[in-house]
C-alpha positions as CSV (number, residue, x, y, z in Angstrom):
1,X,141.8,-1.5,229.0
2,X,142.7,-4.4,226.8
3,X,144.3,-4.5,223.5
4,X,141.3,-4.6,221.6
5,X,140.2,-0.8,223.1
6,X,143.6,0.2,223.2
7,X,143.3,2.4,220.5
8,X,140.7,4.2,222.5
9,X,142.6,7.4,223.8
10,X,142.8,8.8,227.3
11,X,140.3,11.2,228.5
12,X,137.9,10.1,225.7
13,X,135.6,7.3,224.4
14,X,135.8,5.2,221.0
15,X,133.8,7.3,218.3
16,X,130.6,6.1,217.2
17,X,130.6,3.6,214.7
18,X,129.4,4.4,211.0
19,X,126.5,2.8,211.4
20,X,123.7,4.6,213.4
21,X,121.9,1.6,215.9
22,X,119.5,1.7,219.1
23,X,120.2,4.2,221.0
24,X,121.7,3.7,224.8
25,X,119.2,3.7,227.3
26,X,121.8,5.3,230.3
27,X,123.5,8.2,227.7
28,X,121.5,8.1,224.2
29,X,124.3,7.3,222.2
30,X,124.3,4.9,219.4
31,X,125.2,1.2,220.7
32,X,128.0,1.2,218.0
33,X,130.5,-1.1,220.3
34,X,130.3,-4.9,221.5
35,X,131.6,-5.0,225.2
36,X,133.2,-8.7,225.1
37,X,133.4,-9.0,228.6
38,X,129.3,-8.5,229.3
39,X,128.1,-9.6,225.8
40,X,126.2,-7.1,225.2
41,X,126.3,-3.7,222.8
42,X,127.3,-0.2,224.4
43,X,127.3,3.5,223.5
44,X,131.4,5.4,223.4
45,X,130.6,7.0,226.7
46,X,129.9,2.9,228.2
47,X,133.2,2.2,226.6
48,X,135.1,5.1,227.5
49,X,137.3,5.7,230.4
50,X,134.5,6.5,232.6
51,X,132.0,4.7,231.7
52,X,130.5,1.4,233.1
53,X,132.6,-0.6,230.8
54,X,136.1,0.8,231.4
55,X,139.0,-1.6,231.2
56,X,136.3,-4.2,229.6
57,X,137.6,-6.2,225.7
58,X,135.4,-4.0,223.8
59,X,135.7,-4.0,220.0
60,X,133.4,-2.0,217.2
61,X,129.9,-3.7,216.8
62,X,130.5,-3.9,212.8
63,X,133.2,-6.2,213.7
64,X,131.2,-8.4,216.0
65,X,128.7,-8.5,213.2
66,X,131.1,-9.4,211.0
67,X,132.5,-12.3,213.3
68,X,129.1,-13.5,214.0
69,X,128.6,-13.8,210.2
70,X,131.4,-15.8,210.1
71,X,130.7,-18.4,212.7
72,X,127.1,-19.1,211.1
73,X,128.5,-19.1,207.9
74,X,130.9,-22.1,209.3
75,X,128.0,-23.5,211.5
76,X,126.3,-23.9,208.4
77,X,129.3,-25.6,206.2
78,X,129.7,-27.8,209.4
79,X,125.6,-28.7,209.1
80,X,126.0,-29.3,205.3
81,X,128.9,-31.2,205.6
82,X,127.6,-33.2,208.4
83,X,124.2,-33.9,206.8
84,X,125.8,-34.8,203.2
85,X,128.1,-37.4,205.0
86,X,125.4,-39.1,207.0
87,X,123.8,-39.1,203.7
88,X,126.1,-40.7,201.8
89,X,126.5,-43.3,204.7
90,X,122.6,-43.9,204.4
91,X,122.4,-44.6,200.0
92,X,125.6,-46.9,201.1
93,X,124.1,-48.8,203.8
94,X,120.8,-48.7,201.5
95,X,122.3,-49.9,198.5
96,X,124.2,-53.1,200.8
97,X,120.8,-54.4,202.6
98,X,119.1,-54.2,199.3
99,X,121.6,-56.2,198.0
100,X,121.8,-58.6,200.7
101,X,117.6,-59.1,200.4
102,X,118.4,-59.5,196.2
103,X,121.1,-62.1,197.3
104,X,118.9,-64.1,200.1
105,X,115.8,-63.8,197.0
106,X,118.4,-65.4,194.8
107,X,119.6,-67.8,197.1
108,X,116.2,-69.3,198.4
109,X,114.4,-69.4,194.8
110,X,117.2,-71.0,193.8
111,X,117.0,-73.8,196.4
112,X,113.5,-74.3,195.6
113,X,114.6,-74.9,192.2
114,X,117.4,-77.5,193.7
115,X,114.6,-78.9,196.0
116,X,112.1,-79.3,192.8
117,X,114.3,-81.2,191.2
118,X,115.0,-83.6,194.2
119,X,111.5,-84.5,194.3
120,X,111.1,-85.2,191.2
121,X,113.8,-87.5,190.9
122,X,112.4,-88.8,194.4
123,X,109.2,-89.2,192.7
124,X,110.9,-91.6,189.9
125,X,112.6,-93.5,192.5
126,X,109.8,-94.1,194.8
127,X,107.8,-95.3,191.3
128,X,110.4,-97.6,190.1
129,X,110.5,-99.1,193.7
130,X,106.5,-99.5,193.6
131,X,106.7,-101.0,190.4
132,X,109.3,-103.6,191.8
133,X,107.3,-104.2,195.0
134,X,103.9,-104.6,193.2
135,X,105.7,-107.1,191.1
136,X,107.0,-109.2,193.8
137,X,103.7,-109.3,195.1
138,X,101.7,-110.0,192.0
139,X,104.6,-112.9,190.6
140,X,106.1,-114.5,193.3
141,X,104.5,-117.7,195.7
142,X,104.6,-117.0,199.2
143,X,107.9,-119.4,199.3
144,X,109.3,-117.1,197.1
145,X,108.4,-113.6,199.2
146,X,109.9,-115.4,202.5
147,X,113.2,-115.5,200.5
148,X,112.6,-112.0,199.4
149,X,112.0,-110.6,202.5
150,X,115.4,-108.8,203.1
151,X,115.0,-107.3,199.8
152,X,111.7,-106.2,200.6
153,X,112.9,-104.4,203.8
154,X,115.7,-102.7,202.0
155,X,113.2,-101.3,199.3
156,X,110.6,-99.9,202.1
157,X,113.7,-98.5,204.1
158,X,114.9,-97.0,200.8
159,X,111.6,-95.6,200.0
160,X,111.2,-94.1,203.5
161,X,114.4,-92.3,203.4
162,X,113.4,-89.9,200.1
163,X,110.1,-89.6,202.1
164,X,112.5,-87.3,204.6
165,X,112.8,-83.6,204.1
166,X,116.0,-82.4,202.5
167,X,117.1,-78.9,204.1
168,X,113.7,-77.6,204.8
169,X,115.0,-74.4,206.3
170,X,117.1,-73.2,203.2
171,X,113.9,-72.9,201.4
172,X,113.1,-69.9,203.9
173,X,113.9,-66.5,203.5
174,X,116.2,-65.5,206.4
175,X,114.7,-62.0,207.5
176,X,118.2,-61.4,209.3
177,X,119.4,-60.1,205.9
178,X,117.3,-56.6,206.1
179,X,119.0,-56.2,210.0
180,X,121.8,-52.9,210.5
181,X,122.7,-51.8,213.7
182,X,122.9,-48.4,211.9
183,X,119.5,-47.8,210.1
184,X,118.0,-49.3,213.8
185,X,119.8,-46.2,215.7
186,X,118.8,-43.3,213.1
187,X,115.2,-45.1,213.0
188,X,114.7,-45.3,216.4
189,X,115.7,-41.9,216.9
190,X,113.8,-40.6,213.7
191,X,110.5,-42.2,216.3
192,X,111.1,-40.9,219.4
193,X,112.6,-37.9,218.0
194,X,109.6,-36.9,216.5
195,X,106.1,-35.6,218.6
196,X,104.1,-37.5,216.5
197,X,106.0,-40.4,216.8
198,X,105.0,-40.9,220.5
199,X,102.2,-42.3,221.9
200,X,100.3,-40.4,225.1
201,X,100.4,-43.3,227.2
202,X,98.5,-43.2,230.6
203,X,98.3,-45.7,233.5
204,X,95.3,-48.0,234.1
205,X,94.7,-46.7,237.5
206,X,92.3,-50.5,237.7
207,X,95.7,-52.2,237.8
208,X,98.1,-50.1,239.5
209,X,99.5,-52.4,242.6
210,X,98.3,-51.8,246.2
211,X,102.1,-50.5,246.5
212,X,102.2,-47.7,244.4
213,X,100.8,-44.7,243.8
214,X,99.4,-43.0,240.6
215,X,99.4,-39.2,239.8
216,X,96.5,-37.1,239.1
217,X,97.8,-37.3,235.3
218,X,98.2,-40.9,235.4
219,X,101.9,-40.9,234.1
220,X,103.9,-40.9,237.5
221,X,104.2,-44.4,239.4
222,X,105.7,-44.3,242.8
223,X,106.9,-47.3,245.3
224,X,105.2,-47.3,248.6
225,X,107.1,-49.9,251.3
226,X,103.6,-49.9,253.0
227,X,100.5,-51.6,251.4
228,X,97.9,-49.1,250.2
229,X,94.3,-49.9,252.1
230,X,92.7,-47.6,250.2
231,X,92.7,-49.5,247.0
232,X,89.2,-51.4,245.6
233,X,90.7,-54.6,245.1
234,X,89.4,-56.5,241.7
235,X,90.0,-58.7,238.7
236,X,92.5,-56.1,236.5
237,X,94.8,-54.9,239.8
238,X,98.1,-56.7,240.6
239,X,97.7,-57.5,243.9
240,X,101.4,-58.3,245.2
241,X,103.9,-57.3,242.6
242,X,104.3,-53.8,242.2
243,X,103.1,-53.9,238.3
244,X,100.8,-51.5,236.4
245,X,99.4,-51.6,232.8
246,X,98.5,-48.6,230.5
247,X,95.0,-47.9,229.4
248,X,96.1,-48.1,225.9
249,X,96.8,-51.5,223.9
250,X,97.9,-52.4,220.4
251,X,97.5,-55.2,218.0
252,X,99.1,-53.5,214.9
253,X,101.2,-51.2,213.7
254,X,104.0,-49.0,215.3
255,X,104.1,-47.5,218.7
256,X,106.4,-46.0,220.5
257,X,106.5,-43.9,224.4
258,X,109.5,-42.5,226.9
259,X,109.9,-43.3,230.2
260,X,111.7,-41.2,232.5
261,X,114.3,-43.4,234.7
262,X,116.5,-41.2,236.4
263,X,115.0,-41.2,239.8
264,X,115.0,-44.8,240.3
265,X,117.6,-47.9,240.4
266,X,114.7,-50.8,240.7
267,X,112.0,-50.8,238.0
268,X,111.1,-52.6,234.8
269,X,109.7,-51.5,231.0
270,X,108.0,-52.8,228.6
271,X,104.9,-54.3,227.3
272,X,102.8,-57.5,228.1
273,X,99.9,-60.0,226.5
274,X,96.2,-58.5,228.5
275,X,96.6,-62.6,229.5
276,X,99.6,-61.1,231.8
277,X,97.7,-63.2,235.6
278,X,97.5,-60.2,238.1
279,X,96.9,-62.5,241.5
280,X,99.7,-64.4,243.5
281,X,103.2,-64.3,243.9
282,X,104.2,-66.7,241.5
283,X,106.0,-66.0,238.3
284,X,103.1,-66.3,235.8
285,X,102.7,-62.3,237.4
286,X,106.2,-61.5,237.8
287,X,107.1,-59.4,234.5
288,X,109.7,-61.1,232.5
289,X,109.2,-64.5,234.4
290,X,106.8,-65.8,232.2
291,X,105.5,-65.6,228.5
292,X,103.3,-62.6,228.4
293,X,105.5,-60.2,229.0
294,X,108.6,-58.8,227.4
295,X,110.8,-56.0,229.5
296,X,114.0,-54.5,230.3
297,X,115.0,-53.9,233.7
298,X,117.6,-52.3,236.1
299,X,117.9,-53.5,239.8
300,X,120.7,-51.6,241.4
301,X,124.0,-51.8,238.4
302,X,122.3,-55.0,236.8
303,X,120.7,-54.4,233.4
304,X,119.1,-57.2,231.8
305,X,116.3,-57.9,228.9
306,X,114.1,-61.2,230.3
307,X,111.1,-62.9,228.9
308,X,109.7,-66.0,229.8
309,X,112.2,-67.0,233.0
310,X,115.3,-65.9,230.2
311,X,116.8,-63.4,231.1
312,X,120.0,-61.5,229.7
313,X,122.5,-59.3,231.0
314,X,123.0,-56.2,229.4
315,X,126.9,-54.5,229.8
316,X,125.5,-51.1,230.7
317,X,128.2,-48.8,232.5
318,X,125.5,-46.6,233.6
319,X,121.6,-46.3,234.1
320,X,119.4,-44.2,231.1
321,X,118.1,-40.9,232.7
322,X,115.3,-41.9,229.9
323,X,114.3,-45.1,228.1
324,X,112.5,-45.2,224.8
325,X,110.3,-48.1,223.6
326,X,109.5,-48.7,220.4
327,X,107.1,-51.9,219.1
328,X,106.5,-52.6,215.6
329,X,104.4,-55.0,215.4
330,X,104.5,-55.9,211.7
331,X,108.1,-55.9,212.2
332,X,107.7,-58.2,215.0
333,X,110.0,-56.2,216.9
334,X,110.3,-54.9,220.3
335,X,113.3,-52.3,221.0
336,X,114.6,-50.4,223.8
337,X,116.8,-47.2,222.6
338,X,118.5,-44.1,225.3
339,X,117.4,-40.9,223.5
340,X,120.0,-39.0,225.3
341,X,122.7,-41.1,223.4
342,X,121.1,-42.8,220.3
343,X,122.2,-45.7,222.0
344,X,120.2,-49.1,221.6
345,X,119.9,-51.1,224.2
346,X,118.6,-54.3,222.9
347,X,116.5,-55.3,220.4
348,X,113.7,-58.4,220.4
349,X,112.6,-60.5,217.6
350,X,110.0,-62.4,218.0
351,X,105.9,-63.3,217.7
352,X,103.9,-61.4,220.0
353,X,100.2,-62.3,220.3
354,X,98.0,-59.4,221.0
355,X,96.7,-57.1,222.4
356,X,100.2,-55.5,224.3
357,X,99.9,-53.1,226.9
358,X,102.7,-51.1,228.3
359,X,103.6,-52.4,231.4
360,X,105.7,-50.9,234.1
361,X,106.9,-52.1,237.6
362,X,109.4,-49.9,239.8
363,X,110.6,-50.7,243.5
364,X,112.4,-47.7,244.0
365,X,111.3,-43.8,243.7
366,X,109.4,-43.2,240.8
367,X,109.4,-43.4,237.4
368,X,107.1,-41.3,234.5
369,X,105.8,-41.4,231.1
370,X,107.1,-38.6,229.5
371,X,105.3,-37.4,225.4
C-alpha cells in the first residue's frame, strides 16, 4: 500500500470518514475514501487489506473534496485572470483604431481644407489669365496677336496646368486605418464560434459536376475519376470542372459556413458571382481563374488564395482539418479563418457584385459542410 494508506493498519481497513455518503454497492459501507489509482470513491472494506483496492493510493474522500475545491477555485482565478487580460488587450486595441479613424478624419478634412484653398486661388489665376487673354483679343490687330502668340501659348499652358488635379487620393478616407490582425482573429472566431453565427448551407444538386457525387443531405461532395452518366445535363451544372454551388446566395449582410477538409489534399472554397460560366474547359469556369469567383485552395502542400488568374501562395506548414469562411459584405470582405487554431488564413478586400454563392470544387476524397 502506498504512503497515502499507510496509516491504514494491518488486518484492518481505514475507518469511515466523518461524513456519512452513498453507500457501497459490493459491502454497504459508506464511500468515505477516494481510491487514486481507479478514480473512483470506496467503502474501508474496498480499501482495506482485502479488499478490491488493496495496495491502491487511497486517501479520505473529505480530502479529495477538499483538493477538488482547490483546483476549481484556481481554474477559476486562471478564467478570471485570463478573461480580464484579453480584456484589457481589447479597450487597448479599441482605444488605438479609434484613434487611428479620429487621426485619418483629421487628416482628410483637413486636406479638403488645403485642397479648398488651392482652388480658389486656382480660380483667381485662371480669371486674371482670362482677363489678360480677352484683352489681347479685344485690343490688339492681328499683327500684333502673331507677335503674341508665344505669350498666348504660355497662358493656355499655364491655365491647363491648375486645371489638373492636385493629390486627389489624399482627399479619401483610407479604410486601412480600422484594419487589426487581432480584432479579425477574436471576430472571426466570435462567428464561427457561435451556432447562430453559421449559415446551413446545402449543395445545389442542379450544379454539382458529372464527377462528383452529392449526399442524401446535400452537404458531402465526393470526386469520382469516372464521369457520372446518370446526371440530367442542363444550363446550372458544371459540366467538366469538378465545381458545385450552394442553393443559398447573398447580396447583403454577414454570412459565414465550415467546411470540413481533412479528408482531402485537392479541393477549393469559397464563393462566386451566379455569372460564374458552367460550360467548357476554359478558365471563365475554372474557380479562381477568372473574375467571378474568389477561393482558397490546397493541391497537394500548395496553399494559395486566387481570383481572377492571381493567385497567391499562402506559407501554410500544414493543411486545416476545417476551414471557416466568413463574407461580410458591407465590409466588403471575404476571409478564410482555421477554427481549430484561431488562425486566419487570408483575408480579401475588395467589391463583390452580387448575388455570391458558395462554391466548392474537390479532386480528391471528399469534403463536407459542417453547421
Amino acid at each position: 500500500m502506498s504512503a497515502e494508506g499507510a496509516e491504514l493498519g494491518p488486518g484492518s481497513g481505514p475507518g469511515p470518514g466523518p461524513e456519512p455518503g452513498p453507500l457501497c454497492p459490493e459491502h454497504g459501507q459508506a464511500l468515505s475514501w477516494f481510491c487514486r489509482s481507479e478514480r473512483r470513491p470506496v467503502c474501508a472494506a474496498c480499501a482495506g487489506l482485502g479488499g478490491r483496492c488493496r495496495g491502491h493510493r487511497i486517501r479520505r474522500a473529505e480530502e479529495r473534496a477538499e483538493e477538488l475545491r482547490s483546483m476549481a477555485s484556481a481554474a477559476r482565478e486562471l478564467v478570471i485572470q485570463r478573461l480580464s487580460l484579453v480584456r484589457s488587450l481589447c479597450e487597448s486595441e479599441e482605444q488605438r483604431l479609434l484613434e487611428q479613424v479620429h487621426g485619418e478624419e483629421e487628416r482628410a478634412h483637413q486636406s479638403i481644407l488645403t485642397q479648398r484653398v488651392h482652388w480658389a486661388e486656382a480660380l483667381q489665376k485662371l480669371d486674371t489669365i482670362r482677363t489678360s487673354l480677352v484683352g489681347m483679343l479685344t485690343h490688339l490687330d492681328d499683327l500684333q496677336l502673331i507677335q503674341k502668340e508665344q505669350e498666348i501659348f504660355e497662358r493656355t499652358e499655364e491655365a491647363e496646368g491648375i486645371l489638373d488635379p492636385q493629390e486627389s487620393e489624399m482627399l479619401n478616407f483610407n479604410e486601412k486605418c480600422t484594419r487589426s490582425p487581432l480584432l479579425t482573429r477574436l471576430w472571426a472566431t466570435a462567428v464561427l464560434g457561435s451556432l447562430s453565427g453559421t449559415e446551413d448551407i446545402r449543395i445545389d444538386e442542379r450544379t454539382v459536376s458529372p464527377f462528383l457525387q452529392l449526399s442524401d443531405d446535400r452537404k458531402t461532395l465526393t470526386f469520382s475519376t469516372k464521369k457520372s452518366k446518370t446526371c440530367a445535363d442542363g444550363p446550372e451544372r458544371f459540366d467538366h470542372w469538378p465545381n458545385a454551388l450552394a442553393a443559398t446566395s447573398f447580396q447583403n449582410g454577414l454570412h459565414a459556413w465550415m467546411v470540413n477538409v481533412q479528408n482531402s489534399c485537392a479541393y477549393k472554397v469559397g464563393v462566386a458571382s451566379g455569372h460564374l460560366p458552367r460550360k467548357g474547359s476554359g478558365s471563365d469556369c475554372r474557380l479562381g481563374h477568372n473574375a467571378f469567383s474568389w477561393v482558397f485552395s490546397r493541391y497537394d502542400q500548395e496553399f494559395r488564395f486566387s481570383h481572377n488568374g492571381q493567385h497567391e501562395p499562402l506559407g501554410l506548414l500544414r493543411g486545416p482539418a476545417q476551414l471557416g469562411v466568413l463574407l461580410d459584405l458591407q465590409a466588403r470582405e471575404l476571409l478564410f479563418y482555421e477554427p481549430a487554431s484561431g488562425t486566419v488564413l487570408y483575408t480579401h478586400h475588395g467589391s463583390f457584385p452580387g448575388p455570391l454563392f458558395p462554391v466548392f470544387a474537390v479532386a480528391d476524397q471528399t469534403i463536407s459542410i459542417v453547421r
